[in-house]
Phi, psi and omega in degrees: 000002168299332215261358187258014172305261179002326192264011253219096170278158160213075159339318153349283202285348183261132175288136179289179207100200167298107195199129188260149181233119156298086199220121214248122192239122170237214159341294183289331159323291194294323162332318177290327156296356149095046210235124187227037189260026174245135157285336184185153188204143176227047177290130168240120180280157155223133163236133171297149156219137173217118176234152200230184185278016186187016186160107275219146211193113163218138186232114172289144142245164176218150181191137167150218188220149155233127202279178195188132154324167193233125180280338179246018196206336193068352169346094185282173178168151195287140162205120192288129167291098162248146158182175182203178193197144190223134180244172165233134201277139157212173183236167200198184183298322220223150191276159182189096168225061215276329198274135191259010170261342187215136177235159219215081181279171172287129191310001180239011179298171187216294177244137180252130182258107201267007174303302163002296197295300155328280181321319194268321185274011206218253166011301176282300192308358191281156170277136165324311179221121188290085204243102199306147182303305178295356171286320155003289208257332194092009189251000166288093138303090214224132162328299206272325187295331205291308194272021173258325197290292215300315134325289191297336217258313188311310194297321185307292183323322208252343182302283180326308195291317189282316307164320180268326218248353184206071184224136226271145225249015179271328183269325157326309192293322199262027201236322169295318176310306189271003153229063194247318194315000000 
């Protein structure tokens, strides 16, 4: 957990207004969350910090690639990452972050550690389903593409056969009605 230092503000000491934080994000990051469905990751973060007198406004972006599997192929391949996210910091008796637009630190806090807030925004930006650009396109040649089109191609054909050959003579008569008409 040294290396989540880096993420580590100490707000105290910042004069108010506006002050940008830079975070050059790979592989290892996520390791310390123990997240291992990434091959690789080349992200760049930027956070707005804007702290005011009675309340603290961050605002994440992220941008780059991260390498990744293929849901339909295993396939690794880059898939670029955008995305952004905004908290708002206020102080209170008590830590309280039940809410995910607003965290509520204790009046007696110094730093605040945003990796968290990074991990959930790289995490959420990824798409639910993972599709190499060339199954897309068609230009990925893969052992598993060959035998899912060979499958899938098998089954429609045997779908048909079954569907002609075993259909019930009640909907004949009523198939007959409408083109009796």
């Amino acid at each position: 957990m040294k290396d989540l230092k880096l993420f580590t503000i100490q707000y105290v000491g910042l004069k108010e207004g506006e002050h940008n934080f830079e975070y050059q994000i790979d592989k290892s990051f996520f390791d310390h969350f123990e997240f291992d469905d990434f091959n690789g990751a080349n992200l760049y973060v930027n956070l707005d910090f804007v702290k005011k007198a009675t309340l603290m406004q961050l605002h994440f972006k992220v941008d780059g690639t991260v390498n990744i599997n293929c849901d339909l192929t295993n396939e690794p391949y880059d898939e670029p990452i955008k995305g952004d996210f905004e908290i708002v910091v206020k102080f209170g008796q008590e830590y309280n972050d039940e809410n995910e637009e607003i965290l509520i630190l204790p009046y007696g806090e110094y730093e605040l550690n945003v990796s968290q807030y990074i991990y959930e925004l790289v995490i959420l930006s990824v798409p639910n389903k993972r599709i190499h650009p060339g199954v897309k396109d068609g230009t990925l040649k893969s052992e598993i593409l060959n035998k899912l089109e060979e499958l899938s191609l098998g089954g429609k054909k045997e779908q048909e056969d079954d569907d002609q050959s075993t259909t019930d003579p009640r909907w004949d008569l009523l198939k007959k009605l409408l083109t009796d008409k």
